[in-house]
C-alpha positions in Angstrom: 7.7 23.8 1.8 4.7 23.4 -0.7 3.4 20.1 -1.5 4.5 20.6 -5.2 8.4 20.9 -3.6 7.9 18.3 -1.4 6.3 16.1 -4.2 9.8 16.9 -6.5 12.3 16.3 -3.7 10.8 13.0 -3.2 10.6 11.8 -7.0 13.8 13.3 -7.2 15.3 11.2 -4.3 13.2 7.7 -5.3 15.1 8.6 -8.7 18.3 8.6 -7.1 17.7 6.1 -5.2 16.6 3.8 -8.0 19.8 4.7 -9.5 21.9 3.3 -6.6 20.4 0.4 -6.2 20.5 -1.0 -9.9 16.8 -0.5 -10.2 14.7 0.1 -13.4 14.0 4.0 -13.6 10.6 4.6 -12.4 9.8 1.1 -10.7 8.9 2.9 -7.8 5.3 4.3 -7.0 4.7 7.0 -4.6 1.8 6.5 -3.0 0.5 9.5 -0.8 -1.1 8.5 2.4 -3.3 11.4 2.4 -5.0 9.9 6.0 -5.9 13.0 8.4 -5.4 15.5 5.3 -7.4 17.9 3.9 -9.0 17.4 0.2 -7.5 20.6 -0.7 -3.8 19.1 0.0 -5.1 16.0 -1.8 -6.1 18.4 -5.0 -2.8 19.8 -5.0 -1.0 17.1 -4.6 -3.4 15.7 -8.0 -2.4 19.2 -9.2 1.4 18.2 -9.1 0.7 14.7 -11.0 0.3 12.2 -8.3 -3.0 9.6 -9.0 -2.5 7.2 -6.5 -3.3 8.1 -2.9 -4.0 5.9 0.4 -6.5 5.8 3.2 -6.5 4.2 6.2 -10.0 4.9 7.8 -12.9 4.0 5.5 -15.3 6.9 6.6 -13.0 9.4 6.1 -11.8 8.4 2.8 -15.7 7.8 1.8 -16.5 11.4 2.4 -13.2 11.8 0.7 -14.4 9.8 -2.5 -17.7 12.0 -2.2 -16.1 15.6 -2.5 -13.4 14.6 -5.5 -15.6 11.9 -7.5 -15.2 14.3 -10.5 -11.7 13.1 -10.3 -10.1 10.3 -11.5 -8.0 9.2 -8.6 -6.7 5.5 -7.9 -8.0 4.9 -4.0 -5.7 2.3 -2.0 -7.3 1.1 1.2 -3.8 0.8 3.5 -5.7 0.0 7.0 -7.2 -2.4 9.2 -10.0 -3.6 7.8 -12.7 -4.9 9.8 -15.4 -7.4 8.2 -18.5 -5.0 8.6 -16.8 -2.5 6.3 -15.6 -5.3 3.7 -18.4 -4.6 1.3 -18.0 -0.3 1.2 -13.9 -1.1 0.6 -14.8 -3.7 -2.0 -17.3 -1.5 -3.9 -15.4 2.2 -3.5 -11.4 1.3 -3.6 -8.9 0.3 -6.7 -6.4 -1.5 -4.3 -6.4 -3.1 -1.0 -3.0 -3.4 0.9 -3.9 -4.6 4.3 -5.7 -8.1 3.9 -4.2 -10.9 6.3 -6.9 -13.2 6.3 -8.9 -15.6 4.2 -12.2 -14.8 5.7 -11.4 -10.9 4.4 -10.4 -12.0 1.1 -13.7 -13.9 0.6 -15.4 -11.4 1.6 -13.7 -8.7 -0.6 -14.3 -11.3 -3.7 -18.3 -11.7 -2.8 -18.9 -8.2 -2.5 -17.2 -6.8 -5.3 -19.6 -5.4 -7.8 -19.4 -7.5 -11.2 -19.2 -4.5 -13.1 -16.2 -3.3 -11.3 -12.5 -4.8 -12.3 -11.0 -7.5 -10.1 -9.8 -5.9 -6.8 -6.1 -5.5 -6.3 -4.9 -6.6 -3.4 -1.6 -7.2 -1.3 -0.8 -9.6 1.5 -0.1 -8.0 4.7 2.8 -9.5 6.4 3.8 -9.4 9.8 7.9 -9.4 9.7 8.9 -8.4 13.1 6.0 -10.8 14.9 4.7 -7.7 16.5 1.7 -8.8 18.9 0.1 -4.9 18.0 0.6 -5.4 14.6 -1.7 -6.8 11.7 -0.3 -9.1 9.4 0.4 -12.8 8.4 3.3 -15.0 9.6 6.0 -15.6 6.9 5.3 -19.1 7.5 1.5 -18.1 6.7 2.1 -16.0 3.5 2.4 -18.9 0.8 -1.3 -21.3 2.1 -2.5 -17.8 2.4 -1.8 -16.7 -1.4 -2.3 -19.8 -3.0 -6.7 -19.7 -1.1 -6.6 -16.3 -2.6 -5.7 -17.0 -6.7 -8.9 -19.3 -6.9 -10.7 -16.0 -5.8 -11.9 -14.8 -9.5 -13.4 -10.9 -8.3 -10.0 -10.1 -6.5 -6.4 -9.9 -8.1 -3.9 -10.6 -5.6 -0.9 -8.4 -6.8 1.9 -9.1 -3.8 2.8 -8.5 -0.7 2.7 -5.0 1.9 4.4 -5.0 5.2 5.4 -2.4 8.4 8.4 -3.4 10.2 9.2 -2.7 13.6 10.7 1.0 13.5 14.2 1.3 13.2 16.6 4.0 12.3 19.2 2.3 11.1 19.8 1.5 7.8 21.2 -1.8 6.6 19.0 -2.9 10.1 15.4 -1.4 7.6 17.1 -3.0 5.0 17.5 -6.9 6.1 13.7 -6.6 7.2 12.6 -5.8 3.4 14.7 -7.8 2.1 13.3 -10.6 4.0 9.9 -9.5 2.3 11.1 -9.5 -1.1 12.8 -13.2 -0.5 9.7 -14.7 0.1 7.9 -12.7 -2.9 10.2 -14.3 -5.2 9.8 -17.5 -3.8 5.8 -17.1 -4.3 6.4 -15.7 -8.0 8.0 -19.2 -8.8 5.2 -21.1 -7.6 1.8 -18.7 -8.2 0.0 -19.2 -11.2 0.0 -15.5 -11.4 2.7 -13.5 -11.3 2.9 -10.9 -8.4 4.0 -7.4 -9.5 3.9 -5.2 -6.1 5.9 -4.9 -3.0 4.2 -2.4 -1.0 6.9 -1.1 1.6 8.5 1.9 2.8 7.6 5.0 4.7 9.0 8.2 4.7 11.3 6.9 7.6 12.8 4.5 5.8 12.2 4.4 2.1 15.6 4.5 0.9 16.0 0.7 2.6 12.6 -0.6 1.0 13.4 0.5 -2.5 17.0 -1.1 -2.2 15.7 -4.4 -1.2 13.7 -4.0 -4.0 10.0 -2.3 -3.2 7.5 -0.6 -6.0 5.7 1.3 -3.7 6.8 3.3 -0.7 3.4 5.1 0.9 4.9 8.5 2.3 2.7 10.8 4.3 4.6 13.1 6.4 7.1 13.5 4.1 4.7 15.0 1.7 1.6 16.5 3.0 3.4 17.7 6.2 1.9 17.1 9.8 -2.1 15.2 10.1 -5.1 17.3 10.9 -6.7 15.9 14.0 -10.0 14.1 13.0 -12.4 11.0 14.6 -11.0 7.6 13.1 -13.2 5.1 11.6 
């Protein structure tokens, strides 16, 4: 299929989906993870109406930003971030989804560029206590988010996870909805209100947006299979 079909079938299904599960119509960003594809793909996925797309290795997506800087694109970095390429993320992205810890967040908040808005970001969190995985402790979430609200160039916005894979539903489910308990705990006692739960992938998106998620980051699902390039 095209990426314009692929595009509608998933709107279409996020639609129904949002239906089913009592949410508000169109509380549910898709965000293209457009790692390992072509800029052409990315244009036609632009083409089709999407604005918001995600990267996960900063050189890539720099060369990226270089090509299609005519066009106004929301960037989301959704990878690890290391603290030698803090500054390029902080001066070149709209949203970070991937910090998990303190020492990253100050260092996105220094090297933001003043004439740039406050950077968006999202709490990674660690639900399944993978060792391979990135990501906070639940029990590390709240101290976490409460260092980062004093932090005046960043805007922390809520909370991003990757579960363990699973196929099974109300199993996806339980783990997202363990996400979205502690986000409403942290929206009763933040002095700003968080807005975003960034969860979902195109394995298991239908269980993110019923436990309540406003952005599922599909891929696959949408651009088809990743060109091979170097990461970095």
């Amino acid at each position: 299929m095209a990426i314009v079909d692929n595009i509608r079938t998933l709107e279409t299904a996020i639609s129904k989906y949002e239906e089913q599960y009592q949410r508000q119509p169109g509380s549910v960003k898709l965000l293209a993870v457009s790692k390992q594809q072509s800029v052409e793909k990315i244009c036609q996925a632009y083409e089709s109406g999407l604005t918001d797309f995600g990267e996960n290795y900063l050189q890539e997506a720099l060369e990226k930003m270089q090509q299609l800087k005519s066009v106004v694109i929301t960037w989301h970095f959704i990878g690890s971030i290391q603290s030698n390429k803090t500054q390029a993320i902080a001066s070149h992205f709209d949203w970070v989804h991937t910090v998990d810890r303190l020492k990253i967040a100050q260092r996105l908040n220094l090297q933001r560029p003043e004439s740039m808005a406050p950077l968006n970001v999202c709490l990674q969190v660690n639900l399944s206590n993978e060792a391979t995985k990135s990501g906070v402790t639940l029990d590390e979430v709240k101290p976490l988010a409460l260092a980062m609200t004093e932090l005046p160039h960043i805007r922390l916005r809520g909370l991003m996870a990757i579960p363990a894979p699973t196929h099974e539903f109300e199993a996806q489910r339980a783990l997202f909805e363990r996400l979205h308990a502690i986000y409403s705990e942290l929206n009763q006692e933040l002095p700003l209100k968080l807005d975003t739960l960034s969860m979902g992938m195109s394995h298991d998106y239908k269980a993110a947006i019923a436990a309540g998620s406003t952005c599922v980051r599909i891929g696959s699902a949408l651009f088809g299979p990743r060109e091979s390039r170097n990461e970095s």
